[in-house]
NUPA-711190 format. One record per residue: residue number from 1; z, y, x of N, C-alpha, C in turn; residue in three letters. Coordinates in steps of 0.001 Angstrom, whole numbers, plus 524288, in hexadecimal, padded with zeros to 5 digits. Example, Ala and Ser with C-alpha at 12.3 -4.5 7.8 and 13.67 -1.06 7.14 Angstrom:
PT,num,n.w,n.v,n.u,ca.w,ca.v,ca.u,c.w,c.v,c.u,residu
PT,1,81E78,7E9C6,83386,81E78,7EE6C,8300C,81E78,7F31C,83390,ALA
PT,2,81BA8,7F736,83232,81BE4,7FBDC,83566,81EBE,8001E,83264,SER
end
This chain:
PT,num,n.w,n.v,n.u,ca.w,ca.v,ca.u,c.w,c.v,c.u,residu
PT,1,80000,7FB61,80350,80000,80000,80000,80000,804DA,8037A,UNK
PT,2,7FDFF,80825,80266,7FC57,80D60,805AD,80025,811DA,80402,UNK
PT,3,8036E,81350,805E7,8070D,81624,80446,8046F,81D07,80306,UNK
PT,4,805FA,82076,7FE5C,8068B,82506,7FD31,80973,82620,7FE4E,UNK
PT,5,80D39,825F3,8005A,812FB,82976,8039B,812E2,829A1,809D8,UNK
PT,6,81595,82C9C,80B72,81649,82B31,81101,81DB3,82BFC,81133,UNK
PT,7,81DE6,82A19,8172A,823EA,8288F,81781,823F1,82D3C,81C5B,UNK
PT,8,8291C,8314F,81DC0,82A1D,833C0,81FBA,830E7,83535,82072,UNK
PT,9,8323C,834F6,8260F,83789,839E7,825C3,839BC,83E2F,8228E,UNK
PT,10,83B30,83F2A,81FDF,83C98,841B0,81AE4,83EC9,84738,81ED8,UNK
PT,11,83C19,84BB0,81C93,83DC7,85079,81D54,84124,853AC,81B02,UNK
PT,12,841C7,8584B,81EC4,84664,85B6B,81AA3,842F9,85CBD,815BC,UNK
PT,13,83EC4,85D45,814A1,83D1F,85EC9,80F29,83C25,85A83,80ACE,UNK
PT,14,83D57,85609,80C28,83F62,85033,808BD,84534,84E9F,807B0,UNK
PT,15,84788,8550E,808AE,84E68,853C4,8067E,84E3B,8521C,7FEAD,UNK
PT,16,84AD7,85657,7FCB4,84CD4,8556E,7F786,84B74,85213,7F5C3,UNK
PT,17,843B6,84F70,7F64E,842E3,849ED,7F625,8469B,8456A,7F793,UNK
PT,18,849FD,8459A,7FBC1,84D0C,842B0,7FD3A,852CC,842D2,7FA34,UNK
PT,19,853DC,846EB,7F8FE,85956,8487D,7F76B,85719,8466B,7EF09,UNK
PT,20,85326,84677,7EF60,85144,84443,7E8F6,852F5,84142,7E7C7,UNK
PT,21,85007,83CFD,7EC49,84ED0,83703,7ED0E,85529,83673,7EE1C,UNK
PT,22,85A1B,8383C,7F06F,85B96,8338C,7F245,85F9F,8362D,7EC86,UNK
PT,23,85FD5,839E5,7E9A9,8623B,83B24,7E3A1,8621B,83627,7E03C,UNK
PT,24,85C04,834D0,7E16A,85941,83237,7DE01,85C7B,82B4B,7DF19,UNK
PT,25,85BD8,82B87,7E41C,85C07,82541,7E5B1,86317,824D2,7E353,UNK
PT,26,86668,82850,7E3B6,86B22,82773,7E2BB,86B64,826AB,7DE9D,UNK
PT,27,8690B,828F6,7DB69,86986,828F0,7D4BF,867FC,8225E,7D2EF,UNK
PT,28,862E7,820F0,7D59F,8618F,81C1A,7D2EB,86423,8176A,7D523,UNK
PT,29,86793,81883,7DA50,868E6,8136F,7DDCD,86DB4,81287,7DA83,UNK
PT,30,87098,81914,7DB1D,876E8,81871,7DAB9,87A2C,81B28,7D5FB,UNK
PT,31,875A3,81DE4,7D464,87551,81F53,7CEE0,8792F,8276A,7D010,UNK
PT,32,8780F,828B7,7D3FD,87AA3,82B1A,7D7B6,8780B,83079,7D6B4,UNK
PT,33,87C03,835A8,7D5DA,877FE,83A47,7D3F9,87AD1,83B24,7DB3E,UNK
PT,34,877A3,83E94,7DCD4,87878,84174,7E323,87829,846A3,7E358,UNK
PT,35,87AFC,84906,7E767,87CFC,84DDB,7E6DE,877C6,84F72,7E90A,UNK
PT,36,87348,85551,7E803,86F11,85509,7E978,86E9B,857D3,7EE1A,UNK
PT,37,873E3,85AF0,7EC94,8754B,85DA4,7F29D,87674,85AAC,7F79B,UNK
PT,38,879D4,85759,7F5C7,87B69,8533D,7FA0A,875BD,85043,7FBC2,UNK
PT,39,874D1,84F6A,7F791,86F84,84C90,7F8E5,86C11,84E41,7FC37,UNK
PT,40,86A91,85352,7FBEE,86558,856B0,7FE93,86A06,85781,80498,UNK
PT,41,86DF8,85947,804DA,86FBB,859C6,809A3,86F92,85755,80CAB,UNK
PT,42,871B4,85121,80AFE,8730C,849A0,80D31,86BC4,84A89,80E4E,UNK
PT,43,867E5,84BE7,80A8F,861AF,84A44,80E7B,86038,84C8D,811C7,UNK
PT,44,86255,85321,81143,860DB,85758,81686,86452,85580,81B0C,UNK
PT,45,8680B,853A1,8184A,86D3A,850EE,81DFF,86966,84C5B,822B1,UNK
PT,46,86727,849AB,81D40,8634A,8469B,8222C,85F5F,848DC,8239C,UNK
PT,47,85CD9,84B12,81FF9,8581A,84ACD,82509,85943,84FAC,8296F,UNK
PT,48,85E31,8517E,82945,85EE3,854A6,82E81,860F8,85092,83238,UNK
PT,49,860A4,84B5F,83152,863F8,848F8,834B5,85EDE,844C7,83500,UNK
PT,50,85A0D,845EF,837EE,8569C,840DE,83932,856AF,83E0B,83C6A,UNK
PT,51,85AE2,83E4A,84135,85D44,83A5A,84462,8600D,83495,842F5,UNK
PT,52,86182,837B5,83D98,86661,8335B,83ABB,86326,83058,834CD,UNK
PT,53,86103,8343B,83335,85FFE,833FE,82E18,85936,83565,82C13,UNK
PT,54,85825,831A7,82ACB,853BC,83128,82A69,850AA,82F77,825DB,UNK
PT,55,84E48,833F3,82356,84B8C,833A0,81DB1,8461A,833CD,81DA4,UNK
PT,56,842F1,82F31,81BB2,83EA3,82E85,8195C,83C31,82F94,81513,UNK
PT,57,83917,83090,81403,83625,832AD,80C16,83105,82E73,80ED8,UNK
PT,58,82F2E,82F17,807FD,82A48,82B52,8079E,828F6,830D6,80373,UNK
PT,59,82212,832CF,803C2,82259,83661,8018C,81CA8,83609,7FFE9,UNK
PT,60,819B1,83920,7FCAF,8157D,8381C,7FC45,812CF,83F90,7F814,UNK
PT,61,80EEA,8429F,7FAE0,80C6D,846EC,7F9BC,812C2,84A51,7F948,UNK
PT,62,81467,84A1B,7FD2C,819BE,84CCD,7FD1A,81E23,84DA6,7FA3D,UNK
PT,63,81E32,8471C,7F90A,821B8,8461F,7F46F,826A5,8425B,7F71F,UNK
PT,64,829A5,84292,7F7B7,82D21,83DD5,7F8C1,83014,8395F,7F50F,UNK
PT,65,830DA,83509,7F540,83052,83152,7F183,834ED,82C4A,7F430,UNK
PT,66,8348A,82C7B,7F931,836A7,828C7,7FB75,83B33,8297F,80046,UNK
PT,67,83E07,827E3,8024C,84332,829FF,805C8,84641,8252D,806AC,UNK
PT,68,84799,825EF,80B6C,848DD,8221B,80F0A,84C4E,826F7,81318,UNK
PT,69,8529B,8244E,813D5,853BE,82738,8194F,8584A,821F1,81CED,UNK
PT,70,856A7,8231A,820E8,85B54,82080,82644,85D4E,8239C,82837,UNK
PT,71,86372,8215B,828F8,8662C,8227F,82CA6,867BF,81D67,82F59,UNK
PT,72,869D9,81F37,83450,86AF9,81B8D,8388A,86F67,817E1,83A5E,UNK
PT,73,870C6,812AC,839DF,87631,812E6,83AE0,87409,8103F,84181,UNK
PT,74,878F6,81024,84405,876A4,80C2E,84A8A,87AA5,80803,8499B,UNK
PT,75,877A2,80422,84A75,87A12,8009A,84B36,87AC7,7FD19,8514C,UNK
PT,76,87FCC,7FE40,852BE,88121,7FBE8,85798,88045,7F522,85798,UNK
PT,77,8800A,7F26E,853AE,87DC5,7ECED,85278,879C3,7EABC,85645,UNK
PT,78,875B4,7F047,8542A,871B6,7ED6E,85425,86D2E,7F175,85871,UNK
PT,79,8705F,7F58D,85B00,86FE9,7F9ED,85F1C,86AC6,7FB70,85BEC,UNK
PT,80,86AD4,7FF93,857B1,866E5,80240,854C5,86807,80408,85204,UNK
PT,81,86347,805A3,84E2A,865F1,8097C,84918,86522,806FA,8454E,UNK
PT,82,868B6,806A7,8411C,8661F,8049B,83ADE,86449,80A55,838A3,UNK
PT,83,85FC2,80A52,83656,86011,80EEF,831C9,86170,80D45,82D9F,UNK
PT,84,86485,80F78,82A75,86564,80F5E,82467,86166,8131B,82258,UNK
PT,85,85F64,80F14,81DE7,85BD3,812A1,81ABB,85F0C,812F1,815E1,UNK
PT,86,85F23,81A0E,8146A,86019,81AD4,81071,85E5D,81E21,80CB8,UNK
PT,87,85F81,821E7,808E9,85D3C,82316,805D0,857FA,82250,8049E,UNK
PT,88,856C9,81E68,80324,8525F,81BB8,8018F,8509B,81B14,7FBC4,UNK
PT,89,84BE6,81D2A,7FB01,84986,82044,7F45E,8444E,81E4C,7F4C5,UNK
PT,90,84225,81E02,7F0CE,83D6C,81DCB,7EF2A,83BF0,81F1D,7EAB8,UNK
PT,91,83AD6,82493,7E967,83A1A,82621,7E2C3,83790,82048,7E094,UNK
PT,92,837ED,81F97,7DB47,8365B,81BF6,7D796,830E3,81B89,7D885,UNK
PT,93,82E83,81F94,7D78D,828AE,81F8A,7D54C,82540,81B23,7DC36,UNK
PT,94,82865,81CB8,7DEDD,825C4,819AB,7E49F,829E8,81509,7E5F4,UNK
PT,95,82B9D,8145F,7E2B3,82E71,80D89,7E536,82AC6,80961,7E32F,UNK
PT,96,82AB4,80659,7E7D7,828AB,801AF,7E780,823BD,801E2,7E951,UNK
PT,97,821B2,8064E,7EBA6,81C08,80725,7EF2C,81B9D,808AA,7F3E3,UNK
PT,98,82220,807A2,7F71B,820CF,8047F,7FCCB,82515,80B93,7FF23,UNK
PT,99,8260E,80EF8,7FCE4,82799,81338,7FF21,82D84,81267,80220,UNK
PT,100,83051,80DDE,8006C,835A6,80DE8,80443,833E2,80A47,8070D,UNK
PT,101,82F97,8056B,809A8,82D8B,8034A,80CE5,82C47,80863,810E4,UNK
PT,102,828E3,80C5E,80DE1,826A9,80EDD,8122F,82BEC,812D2,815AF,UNK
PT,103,82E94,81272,8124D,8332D,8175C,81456,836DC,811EB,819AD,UNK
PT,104,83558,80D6B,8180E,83842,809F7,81AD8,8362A,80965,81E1A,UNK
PT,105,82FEE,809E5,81FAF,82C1F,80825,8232D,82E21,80CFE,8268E,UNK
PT,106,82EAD,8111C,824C1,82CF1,81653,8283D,832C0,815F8,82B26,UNK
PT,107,836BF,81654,82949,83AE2,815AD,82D1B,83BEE,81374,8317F,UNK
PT,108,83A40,80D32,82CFE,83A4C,8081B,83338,8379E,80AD0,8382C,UNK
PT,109,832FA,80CF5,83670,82ED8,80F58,83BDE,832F0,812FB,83E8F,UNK
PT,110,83622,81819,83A91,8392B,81ABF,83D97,83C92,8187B,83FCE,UNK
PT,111,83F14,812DA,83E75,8427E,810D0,841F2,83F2B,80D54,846EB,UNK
PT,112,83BBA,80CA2,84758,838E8,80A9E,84B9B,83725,80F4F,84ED0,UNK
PT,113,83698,813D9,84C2B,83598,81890,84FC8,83A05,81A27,85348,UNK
PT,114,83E56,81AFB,84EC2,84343,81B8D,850B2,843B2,8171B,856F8,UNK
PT,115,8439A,813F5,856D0,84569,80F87,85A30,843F1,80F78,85DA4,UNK
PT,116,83EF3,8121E,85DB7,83BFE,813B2,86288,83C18,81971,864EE,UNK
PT,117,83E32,81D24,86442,83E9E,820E0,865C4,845CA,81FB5,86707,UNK
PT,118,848DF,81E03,863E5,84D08,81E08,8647B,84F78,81A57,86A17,UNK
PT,119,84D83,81609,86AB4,84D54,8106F,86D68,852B4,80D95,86A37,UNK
PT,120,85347,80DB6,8635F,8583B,80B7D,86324,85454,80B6D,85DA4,UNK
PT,121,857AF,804BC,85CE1,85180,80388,85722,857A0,80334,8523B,UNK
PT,122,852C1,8040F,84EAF,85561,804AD,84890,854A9,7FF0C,846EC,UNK
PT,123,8585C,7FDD0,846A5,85AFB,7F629,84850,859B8,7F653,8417A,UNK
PT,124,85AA3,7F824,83EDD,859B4,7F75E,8388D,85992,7FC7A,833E3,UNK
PT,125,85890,7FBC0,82F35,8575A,7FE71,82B68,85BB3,7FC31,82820,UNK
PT,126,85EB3,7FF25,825D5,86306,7FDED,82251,8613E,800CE,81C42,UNK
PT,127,86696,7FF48,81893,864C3,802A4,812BF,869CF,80077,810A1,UNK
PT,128,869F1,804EF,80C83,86FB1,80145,809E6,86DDF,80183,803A7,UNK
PT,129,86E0B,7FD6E,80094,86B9B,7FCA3,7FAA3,86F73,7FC8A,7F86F,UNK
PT,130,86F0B,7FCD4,7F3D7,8730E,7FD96,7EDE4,8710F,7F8E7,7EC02,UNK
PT,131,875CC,7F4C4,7EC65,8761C,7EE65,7EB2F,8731E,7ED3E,7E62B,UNK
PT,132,8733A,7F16D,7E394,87037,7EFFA,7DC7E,86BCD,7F24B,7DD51,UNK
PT,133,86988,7F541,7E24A,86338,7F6EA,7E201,86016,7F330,7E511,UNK
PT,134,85FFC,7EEC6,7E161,85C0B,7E973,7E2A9,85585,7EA48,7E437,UNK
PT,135,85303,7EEC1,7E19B,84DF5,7F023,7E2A3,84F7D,7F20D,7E81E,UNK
PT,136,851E3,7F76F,7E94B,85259,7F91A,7EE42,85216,7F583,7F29F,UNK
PT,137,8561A,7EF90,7F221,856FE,7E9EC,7F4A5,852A9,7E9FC,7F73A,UNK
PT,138,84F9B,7E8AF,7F23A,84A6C,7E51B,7F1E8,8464F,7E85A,7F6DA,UNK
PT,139,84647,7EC3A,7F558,843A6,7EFED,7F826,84346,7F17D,7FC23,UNK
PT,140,84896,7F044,7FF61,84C19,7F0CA,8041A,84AA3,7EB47,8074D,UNK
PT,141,84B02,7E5AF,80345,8496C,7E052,8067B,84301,7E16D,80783,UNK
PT,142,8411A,7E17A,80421,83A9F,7E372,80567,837C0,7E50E,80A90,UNK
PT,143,83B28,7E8C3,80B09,83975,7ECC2,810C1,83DC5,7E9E4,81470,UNK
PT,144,83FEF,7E4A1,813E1,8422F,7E246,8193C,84813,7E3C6,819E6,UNK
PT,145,84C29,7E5C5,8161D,84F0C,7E884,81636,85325,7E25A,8146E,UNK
PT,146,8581F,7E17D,8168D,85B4A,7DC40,8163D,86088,7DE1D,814D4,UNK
PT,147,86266,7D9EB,8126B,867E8,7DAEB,811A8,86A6D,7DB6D,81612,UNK
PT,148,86E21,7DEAD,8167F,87351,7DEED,81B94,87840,7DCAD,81AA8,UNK
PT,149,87937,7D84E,81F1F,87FB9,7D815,81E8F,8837B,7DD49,81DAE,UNK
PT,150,88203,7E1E5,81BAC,885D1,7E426,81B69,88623,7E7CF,81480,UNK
PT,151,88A5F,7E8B5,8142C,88AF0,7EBDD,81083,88D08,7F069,8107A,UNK
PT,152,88B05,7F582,80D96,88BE9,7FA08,80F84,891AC,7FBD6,80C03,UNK
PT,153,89549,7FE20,80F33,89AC6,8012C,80EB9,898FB,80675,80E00,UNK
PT,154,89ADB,80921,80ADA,89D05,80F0B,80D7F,8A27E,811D8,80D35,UNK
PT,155,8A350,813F3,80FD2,8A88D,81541,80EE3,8A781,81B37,80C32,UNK
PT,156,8A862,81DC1,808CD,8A6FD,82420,806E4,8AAA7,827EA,809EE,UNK
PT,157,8A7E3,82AF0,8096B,8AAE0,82F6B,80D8B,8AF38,83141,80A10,UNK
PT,158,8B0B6,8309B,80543,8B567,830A9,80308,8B9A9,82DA8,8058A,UNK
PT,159,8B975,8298B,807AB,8BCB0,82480,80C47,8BCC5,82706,80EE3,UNK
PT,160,8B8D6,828E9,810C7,8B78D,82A69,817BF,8BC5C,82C89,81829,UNK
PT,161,8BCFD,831F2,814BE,8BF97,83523,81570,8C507,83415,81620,UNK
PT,162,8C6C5,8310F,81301,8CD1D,82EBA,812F8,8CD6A,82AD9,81677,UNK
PT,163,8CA1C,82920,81924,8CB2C,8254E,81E86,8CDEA,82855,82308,UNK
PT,164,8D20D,8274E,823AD,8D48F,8290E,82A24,8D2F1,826FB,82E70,UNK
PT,165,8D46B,82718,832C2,8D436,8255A,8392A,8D90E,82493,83915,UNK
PT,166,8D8FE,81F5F,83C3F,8DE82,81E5D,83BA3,8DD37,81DA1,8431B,UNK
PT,167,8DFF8,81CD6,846FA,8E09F,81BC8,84C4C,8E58B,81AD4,84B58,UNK
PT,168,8E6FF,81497,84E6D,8E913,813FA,852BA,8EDA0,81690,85567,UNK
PT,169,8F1B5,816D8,85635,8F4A7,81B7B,8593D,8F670,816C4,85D72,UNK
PT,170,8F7C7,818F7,8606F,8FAB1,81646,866B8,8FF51,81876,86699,UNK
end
């Protein structure tokens, strides 16, 4: 299939497309309204940060439709980087005609680019799914994507906050 979109690095002028999409993705994943302020800030937050954080669009006659972003964790394991891919969208009207393949294709390359300019390789591609979004699953095994021995924690920065340091005294 010959694609009408192309896949690109997402610019500062793809905040509100981005800040739409990820309104949008909360509402239908988690049923989740988002603050729009927080929202547009949390996307200008990344893309001032393209060392760390890294956003893709799939777009087509200057429309954006599709979004994909990584960030980095290192893993001393396995001496490399995992990227986590996250905020990951695909308006309706273009699912199922190859646009989060292509947003997946274009990364992998940036992580093979990465690896080579860097000399330290991106050991894997991570994602974290919502256990009842079985299509998302499906979609995720497709493009080569496996279950992990692990399961994801978070602690909320509501904890954070009431956690002490405790040391030791001599």
């Amino acid at each position: 299939m010959s694609q009408i979109w192309t896949v690109r690095r997402a610019v500062w002028a793809d905040t509100p497309a981005i800040s739409r999409q990820n309104a949008a993705m909360a509402m239908e994943t988690e049923g989740k309204i988002l603050d729009p302020a927080i929202l547009h800030a949390g996307v200008q937050g990344a893309l001032e940060r393209p060392n760390h954080v890294r956003f893709w669009v799939a777009s087509a006659q200057n429309q954006v439709f599709g979004q994909a972003m990584t960030t980095p964790e290192w893993s001393d394991w396995r001496n490399g980087w995992i990227w986590w891919l996250q905020s990951v969208y695909v308006e309706s009207a273009w699912r199922g005609k190859g646009v989060f393949a292509s947003l997946v294709d274009a990364i992998c390359a940036d992580g093979k680019d990465f690896a080579a300019r860097e000399s330290v390789p991106v050991v894997g591609l991570r994602l974290y799914v919502e256990n009842e979004n079985q299509t998302a699953q499906e979609v995720y095994r497709r493009l080569g994507f496996e279950n992990a021995c692990y399961q994801v924690m978070e602690m909320p920065a509501s904890k954070m906050e009431k956690r002490t340091f405790l040391r030791a005294i001599e």
